[in-house]
C-alpha positions in Angstrom: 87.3 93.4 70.6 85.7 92.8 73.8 86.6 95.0 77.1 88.8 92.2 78.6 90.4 90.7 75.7 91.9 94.9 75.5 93.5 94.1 78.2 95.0 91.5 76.9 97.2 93.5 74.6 101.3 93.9 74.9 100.7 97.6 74.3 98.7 97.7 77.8 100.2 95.6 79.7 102.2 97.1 83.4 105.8 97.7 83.2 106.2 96.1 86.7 106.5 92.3 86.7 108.8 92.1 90.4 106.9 90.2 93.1 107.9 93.0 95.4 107.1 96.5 95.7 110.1 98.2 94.0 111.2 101.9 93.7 110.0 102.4 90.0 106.3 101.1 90.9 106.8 103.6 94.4 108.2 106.8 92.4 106.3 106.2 89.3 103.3 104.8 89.7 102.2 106.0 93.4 104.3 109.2 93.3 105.0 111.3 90.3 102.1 110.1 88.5 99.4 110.8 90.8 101.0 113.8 91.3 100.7 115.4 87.9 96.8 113.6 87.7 95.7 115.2 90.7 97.1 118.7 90.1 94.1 119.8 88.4 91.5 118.0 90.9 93.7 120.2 93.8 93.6 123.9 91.0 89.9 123.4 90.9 89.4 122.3 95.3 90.5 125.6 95.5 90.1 127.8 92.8 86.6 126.6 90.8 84.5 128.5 93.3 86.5 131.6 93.2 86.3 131.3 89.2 82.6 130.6 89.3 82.1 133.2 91.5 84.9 136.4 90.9 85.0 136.0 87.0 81.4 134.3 86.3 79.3 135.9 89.2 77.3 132.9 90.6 77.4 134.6 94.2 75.3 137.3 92.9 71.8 136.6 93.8 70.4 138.8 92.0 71.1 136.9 88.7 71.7 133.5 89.9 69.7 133.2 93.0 70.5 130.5 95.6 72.1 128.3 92.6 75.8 128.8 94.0 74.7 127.1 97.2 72.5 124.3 96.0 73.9 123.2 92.8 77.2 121.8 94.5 75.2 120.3 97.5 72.6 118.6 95.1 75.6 117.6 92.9 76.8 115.5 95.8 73.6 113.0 94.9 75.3 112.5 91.5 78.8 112.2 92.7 77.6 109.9 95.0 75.9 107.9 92.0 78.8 107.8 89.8 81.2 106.5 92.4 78.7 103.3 92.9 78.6 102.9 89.3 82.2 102.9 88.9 82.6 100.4 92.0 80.1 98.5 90.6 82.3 98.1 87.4 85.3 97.4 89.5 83.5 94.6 91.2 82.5 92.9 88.2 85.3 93.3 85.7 88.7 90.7 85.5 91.4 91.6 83.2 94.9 90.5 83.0 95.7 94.3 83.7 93.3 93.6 87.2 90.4 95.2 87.7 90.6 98.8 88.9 93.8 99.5 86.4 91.8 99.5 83.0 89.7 102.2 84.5 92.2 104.4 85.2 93.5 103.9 81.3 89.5 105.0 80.4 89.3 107.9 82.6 92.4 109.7 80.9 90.8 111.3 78.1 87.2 111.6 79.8 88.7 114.0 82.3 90.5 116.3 80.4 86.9 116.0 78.3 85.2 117.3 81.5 87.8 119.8 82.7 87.7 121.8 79.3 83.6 122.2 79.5 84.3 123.6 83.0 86.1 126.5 81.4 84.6 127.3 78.4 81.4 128.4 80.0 79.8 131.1 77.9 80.7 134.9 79.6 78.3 137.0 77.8 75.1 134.4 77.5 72.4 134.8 79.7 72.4 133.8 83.1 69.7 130.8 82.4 71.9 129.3 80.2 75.2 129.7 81.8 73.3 127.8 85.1 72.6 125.0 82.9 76.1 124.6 81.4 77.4 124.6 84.8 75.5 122.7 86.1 76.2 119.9 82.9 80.0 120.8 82.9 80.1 120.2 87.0 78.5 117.0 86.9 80.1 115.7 83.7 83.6 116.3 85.8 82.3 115.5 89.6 79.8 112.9 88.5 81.0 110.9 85.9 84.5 111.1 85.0 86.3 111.4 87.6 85.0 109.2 89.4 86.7 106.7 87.0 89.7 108.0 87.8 89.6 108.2 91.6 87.9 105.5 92.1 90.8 103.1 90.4 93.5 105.1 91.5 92.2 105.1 95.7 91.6 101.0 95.3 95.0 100.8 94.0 97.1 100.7 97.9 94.4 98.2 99.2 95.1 95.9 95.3 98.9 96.1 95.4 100.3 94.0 97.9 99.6 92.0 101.4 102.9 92.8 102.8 102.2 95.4 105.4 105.3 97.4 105.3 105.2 97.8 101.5 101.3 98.4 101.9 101.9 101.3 104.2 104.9 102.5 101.9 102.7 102.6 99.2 99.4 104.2 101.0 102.2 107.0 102.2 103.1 107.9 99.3 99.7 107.9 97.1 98.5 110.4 100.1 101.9 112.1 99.1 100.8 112.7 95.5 97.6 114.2 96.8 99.2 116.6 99.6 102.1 117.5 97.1 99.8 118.1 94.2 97.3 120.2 96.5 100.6 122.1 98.7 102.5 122.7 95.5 100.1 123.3 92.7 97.0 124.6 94.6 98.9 126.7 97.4 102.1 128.0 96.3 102.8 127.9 92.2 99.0 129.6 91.6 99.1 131.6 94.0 102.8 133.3 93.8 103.5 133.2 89.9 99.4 132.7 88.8 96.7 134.8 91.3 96.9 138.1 89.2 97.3 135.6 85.7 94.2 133.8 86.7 92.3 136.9 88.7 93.7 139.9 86.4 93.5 142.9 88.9 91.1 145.6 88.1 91.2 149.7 87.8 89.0 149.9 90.5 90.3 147.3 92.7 88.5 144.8 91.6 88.9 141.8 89.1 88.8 142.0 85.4 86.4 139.1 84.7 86.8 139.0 81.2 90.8 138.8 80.7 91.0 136.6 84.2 87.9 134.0 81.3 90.7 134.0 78.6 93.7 133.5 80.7 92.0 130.5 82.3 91.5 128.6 79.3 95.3 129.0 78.7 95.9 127.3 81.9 92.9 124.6 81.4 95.4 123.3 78.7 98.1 122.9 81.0 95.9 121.3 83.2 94.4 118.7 80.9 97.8 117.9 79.4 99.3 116.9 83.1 96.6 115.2 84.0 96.4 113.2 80.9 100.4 112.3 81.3 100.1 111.7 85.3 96.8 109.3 84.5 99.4 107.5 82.0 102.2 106.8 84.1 100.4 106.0 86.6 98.5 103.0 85.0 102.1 101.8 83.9 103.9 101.8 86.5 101.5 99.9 89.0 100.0 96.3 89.8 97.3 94.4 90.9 98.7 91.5 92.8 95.6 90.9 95.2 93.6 91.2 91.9 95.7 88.3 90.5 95.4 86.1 93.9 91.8 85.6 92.7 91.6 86.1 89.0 95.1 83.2 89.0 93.9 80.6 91.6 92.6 77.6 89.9 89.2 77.7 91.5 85.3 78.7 90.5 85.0 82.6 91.1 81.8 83.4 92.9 80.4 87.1 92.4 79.5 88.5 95.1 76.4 91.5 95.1 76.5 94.7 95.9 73.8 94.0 98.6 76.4 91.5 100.0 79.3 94.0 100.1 77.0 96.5 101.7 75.6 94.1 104.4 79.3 93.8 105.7 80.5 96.3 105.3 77.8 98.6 107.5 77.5 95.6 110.0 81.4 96.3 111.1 82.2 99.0 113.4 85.4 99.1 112.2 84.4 100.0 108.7 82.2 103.1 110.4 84.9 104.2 111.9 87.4 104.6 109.2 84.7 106.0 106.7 83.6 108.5 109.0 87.2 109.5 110.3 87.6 110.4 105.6 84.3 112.1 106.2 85.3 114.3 108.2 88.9 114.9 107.5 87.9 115.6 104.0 85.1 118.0 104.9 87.3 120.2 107.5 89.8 120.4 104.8 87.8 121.5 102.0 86.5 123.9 103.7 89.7 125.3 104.7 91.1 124.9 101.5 87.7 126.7 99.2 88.2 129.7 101.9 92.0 129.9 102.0 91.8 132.4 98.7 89.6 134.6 100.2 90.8 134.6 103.7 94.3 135.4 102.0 92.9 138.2 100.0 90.5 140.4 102.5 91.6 139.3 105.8 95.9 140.4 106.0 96.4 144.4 105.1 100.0 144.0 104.8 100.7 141.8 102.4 99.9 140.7 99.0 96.6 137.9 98.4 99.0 136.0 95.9 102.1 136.1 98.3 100.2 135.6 101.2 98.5 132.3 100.5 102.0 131.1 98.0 103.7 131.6 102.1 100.8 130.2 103.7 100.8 126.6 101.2 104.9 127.2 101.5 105.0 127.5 105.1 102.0 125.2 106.0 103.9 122.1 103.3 107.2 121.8 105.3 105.6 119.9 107.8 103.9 117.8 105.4 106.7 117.5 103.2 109.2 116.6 106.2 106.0 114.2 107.3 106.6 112.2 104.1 109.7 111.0 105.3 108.8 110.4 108.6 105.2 109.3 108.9 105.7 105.6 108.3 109.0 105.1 110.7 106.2 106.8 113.5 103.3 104.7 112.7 105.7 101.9 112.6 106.7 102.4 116.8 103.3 103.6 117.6 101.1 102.1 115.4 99.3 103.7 112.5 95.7 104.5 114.6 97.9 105.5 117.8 100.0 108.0 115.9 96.5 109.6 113.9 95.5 110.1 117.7 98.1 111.4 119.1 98.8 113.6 115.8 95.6 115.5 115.6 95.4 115.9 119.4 98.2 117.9 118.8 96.8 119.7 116.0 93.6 120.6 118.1 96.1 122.4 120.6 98.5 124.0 118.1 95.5 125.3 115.8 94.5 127.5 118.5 97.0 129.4 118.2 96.3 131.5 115.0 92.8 132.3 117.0 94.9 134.9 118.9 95.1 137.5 115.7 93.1 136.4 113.0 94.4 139.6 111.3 98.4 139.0 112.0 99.5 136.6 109.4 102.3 135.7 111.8 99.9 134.0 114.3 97.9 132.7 111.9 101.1 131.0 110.3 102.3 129.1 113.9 98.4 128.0 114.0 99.0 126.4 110.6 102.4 125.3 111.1 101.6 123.5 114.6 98.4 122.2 113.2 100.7 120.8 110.0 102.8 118.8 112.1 100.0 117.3 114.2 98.5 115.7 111.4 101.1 114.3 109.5 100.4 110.4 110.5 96.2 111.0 109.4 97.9 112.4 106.3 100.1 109.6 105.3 98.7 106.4 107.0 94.7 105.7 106.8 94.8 104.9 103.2 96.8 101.9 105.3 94.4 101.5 107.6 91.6 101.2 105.2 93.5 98.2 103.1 93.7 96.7 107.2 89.9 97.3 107.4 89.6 95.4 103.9 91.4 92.5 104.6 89.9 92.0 108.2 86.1 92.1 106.6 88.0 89.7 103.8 88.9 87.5 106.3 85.7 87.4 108.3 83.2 87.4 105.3 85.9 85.3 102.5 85.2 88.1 100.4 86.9 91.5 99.2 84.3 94.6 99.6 87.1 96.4 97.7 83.5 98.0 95.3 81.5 98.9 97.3 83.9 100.5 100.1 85.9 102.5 97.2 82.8 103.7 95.6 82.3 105.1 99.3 85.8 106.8 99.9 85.5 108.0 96.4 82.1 109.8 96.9 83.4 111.4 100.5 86.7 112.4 98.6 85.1 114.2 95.6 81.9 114.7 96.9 82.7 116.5 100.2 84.2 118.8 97.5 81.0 119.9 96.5 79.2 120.4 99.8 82.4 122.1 100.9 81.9 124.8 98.4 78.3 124.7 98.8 78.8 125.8 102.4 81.5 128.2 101.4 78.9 129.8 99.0 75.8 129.8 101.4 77.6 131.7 104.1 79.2 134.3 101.1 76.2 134.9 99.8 74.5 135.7 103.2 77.2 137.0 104.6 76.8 139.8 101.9 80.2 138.9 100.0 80.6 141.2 96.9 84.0 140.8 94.8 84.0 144.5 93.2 84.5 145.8 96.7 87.6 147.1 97.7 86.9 145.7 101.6 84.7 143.2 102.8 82.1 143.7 105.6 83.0 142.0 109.0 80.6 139.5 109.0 82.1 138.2 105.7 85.7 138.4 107.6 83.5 136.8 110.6 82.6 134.0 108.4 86.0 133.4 106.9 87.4 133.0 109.9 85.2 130.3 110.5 85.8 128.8 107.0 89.4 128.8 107.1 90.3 128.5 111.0 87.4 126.9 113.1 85.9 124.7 111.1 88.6 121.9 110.3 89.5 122.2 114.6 86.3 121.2 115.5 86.7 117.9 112.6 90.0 117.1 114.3 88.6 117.0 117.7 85.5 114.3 116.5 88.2 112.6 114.7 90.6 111.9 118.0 87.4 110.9 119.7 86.2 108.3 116.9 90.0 106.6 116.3 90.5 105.8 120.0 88.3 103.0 119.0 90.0 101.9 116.2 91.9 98.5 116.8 91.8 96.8 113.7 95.4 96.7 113.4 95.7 93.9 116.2 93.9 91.5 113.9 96.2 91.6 110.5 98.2 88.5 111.4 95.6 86.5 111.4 93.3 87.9 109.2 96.2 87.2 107.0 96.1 83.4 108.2 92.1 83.0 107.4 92.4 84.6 104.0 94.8 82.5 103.1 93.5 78.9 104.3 90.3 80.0 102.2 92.0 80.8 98.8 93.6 77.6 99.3 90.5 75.9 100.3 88.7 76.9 97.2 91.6 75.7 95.2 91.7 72.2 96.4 87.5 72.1 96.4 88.2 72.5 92.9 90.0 70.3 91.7 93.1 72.4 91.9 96.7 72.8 92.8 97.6 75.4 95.6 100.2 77.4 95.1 101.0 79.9 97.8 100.4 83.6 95.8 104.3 84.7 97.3 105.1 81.4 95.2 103.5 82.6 92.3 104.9 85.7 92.2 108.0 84.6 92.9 108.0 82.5 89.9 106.0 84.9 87.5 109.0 87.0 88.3 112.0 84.9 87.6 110.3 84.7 83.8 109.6 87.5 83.7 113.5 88.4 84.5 114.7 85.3 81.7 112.1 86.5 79.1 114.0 89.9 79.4 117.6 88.7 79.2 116.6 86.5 76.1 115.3 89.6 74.0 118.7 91.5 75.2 120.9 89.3 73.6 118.8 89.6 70.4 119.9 92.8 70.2 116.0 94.2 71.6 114.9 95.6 75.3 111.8 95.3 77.3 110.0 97.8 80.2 111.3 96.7 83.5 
């Protein structure tokens, strides 16, 4: 059975058929699902590095050398590799399921593959051959399959609908599944009910390496069990309607190349702007996030690592979490680029503020808390303002760069994750970081304060720079307009009949919708 024709089966096909954007495609499929299929991705942003380096040693350069620092910087080559590949498959494939779904069906069981090599590492071999399985293990997870999954799942916003509102509804709350996933998994349930589960305090102070390596397998097969459910759901409870504008219309499909996609994509500045504004958003908070364990653990006297970071995340997400609700009603009266601005700006100024006691865990909280609130809109919105970017090179090019452009965001998003760490572990290791210690020197307490603090400031402030020049909001309406009158141009060149894709949908609807009261009244039920 060929890939397509898969596809094709009842036992795969989406369990939304409305026209519209409805609450169980919103709560199912760009919610709760992401949500439990990122959890892991968010465990590991924060908590790989610390496991590589408290419980397997890699910061010890006297048995691993400078391969703590290069391996995740080199991996970023890879990462960057897979995500092409996988865009490239995007690009190319047509199914009735679309064509970034299926690959978010074949990622489920090759990442919870990947995740259980990263944990089964072996503790006693010899350094030599614990490099090489993490380096293998690293890339199998960075490089290859997750990539499947991120890509598919970040294209999905940009695939689902036209209709603005329901775009940015949609884009607000797939960047809810990630912040959720990395503020409640990753900052506050590890941390309060996990940290000494996962990093099993020590006689002397320090950490018990080997029961911290058993207990971590236990929760690798939490992890893989989540992810594999979240990856599930989420494939069923979303759609492809842009997809189906194309792969529908009764007219010749042209392929278009990768060199294409690439030539117009870099030749818009608006594109630049928008990649770069992920760049570094994605870079500052990495950074923060690899170093929030540590900074938690060495830097406050008076109060526990664990409970320290669970009231940081918990402190830190109500902003956020309140910034779910409101972040689309604000980009709605300012606009989605104004409010990022304006957001950030205020994040710049409000960060400062934990700089006044880097030691008083009070100050450093109103820092967070006033940075939080500043950048709810960049949170929530530019997933929206990437589909706007798609559309507008759509419009001007009659082509989607959908491939190439999410192979892009995908590499930034997991690949930043890698260089993030690989700074992390560069300045620990010079800084003259050592685990077994009961306190760390200052310049390690110097260098977490630029980890953890400084570092994602400094990306806000480039950022509020680089959007002021973002306008490509004031083009949707008739970007909108020229997509249109070409579909329906290469309809009629063919021989075909136009129908107008809110038609279609309409329609494919209203059978769907009689197909499903027929089986009722023979006594059987179908998926809404």
């Amino acid at each position: 059975m060929s890939f397509r024709k898969f596809f094709d089966h009842p036992l795969v096909n989406t369990k939304i058929t409305s026209a519209d954007v409805k609450p169980p495609e919103m709560i199912l499929g760009y919610l709760l699902g992401p949500f439990c299929a990122l959890i892991s991705n968010a465990a590991f942003a924060s908590y790989l590095n610390r496991y590589y380096s408290d419980i397997l040693g890699w910061t010890d350069s006297a048995r691993f050398g400078a391969f703590s620092a290069l391996l995740p910087m080199i991996s970023v080559l890879f990462v960057v590799i897979g995500n092409l590949f996988v865009g490239r498959l995007l690009d190319r494939t047509r199914t009735s399921q679309g064509k970034a779904r299926p690959y978010l069906l074949l990622s489920a069981p090759l990442v919870v593959t990947a995740i259980i090599t990263l944990f089964v590492v072996p503790k006693d071999a010899s350094p030599t051959l614990q490099m090489v399985w993490i380096a293998v293990s690293y890339n199998l997870y960075y490089a290859v399959s997750y990539p499947f999954y991120y890509t598919a799942h970040s294209s999905l916003v940009a695939l689902s609908t036209r209709n603005s509102n329901d775009r940015g509804l949609l884009a607000t709350l797939s960047n809810a599944s990630g912040v959720a996933a990395a503020g409640i998994g990753a900052s506050i349930l590890i941390p309060v009910l996990l940290n000494d589960f996962l990093f099993v305090p020590g006689p002397d102070g320090g950490i018990d390496a080997a029961a911290s390596y058993g207990n971590w397998k236990i929760a690798m097969t939490v992890l893989c069990a989540a992810t594999f459910i979240g990856i599930l759901i989420e494939y069923y409870f979303t759609r492809e309607r842009i997809t189906e504008e194309t792969i529908k219309m009764e007219a010749a499909e042209t392929q278009v190349s990768m060199a294409e996609q690439i030539k117009a994509c870099t030749g818009s500045g608006y594109w630049w702007m928008i990649i770069l504004y992920f760049l570094l958003f994605q870079f500052g908070g990495l950074v923060k996030n690899g170093s929030m364990t540590y900074y938690c653990t060495w830097m406050f006297e008076d109060i526990a690592p664990g409970t320290a970071q669970g009231l940081l995340g918990a402190i830190g997400g109500i902003p956020t979490a309140v910034g779910m609700v409101l972040a689309w009603p604000i980009a709605g009266r300012l606009g989605k680029q104004r409010s990022v601005v304006i957001g950030l700006a205020i994040s710049v100024v409000g960060g400062l503020a934990s700089f006044l006691d880097v030691h008083s865990f009070l100050m450093v909280c109103i820092g967070i808390i006033l940075k939080g609130i500043g950048s709810v809109p960049a949170m929530y919105v530019t997933l929206a303002l990437l589909s706007d970017v798609l559309d507008h090179l759509e419009a001007k090019n009659g082509f989607r760069s959908d491939g190439f452009t999410m192979s892009v965001y995908g590499s930034i998003m997991v690949g930043m994750t890698g260089l993030g760490s690989g700074v992390i572990n560069m300045l620990l290791s010079s800084a003259g970081y050592d685990a077994g210690l009961a306190a760390q020197p200052e310049s390690v307490e110097t260098m977490l304060v630029v980890c953890y603090l400084a570092v994602e400031l400094v990306c806000y402030a480039a950022i509020v720079v680089l959007m002021s020049f973002l306008k490509v909001e004031k083009h949707i309406d008739e970007d909108h307009r020229i997509i249109l009158e070409n579909q329906k141009a290469a309809v009629l060149a063919a021989g075909g009949a136009w129908i107008d894709p809110e038609e279609r949908l309409r329609r494919e609807q209203e059978e769907a919708e009689r197909l499903a009261a027929k089986s009722k009244k023979k006594g059987k039920t179908i998926p809404k």
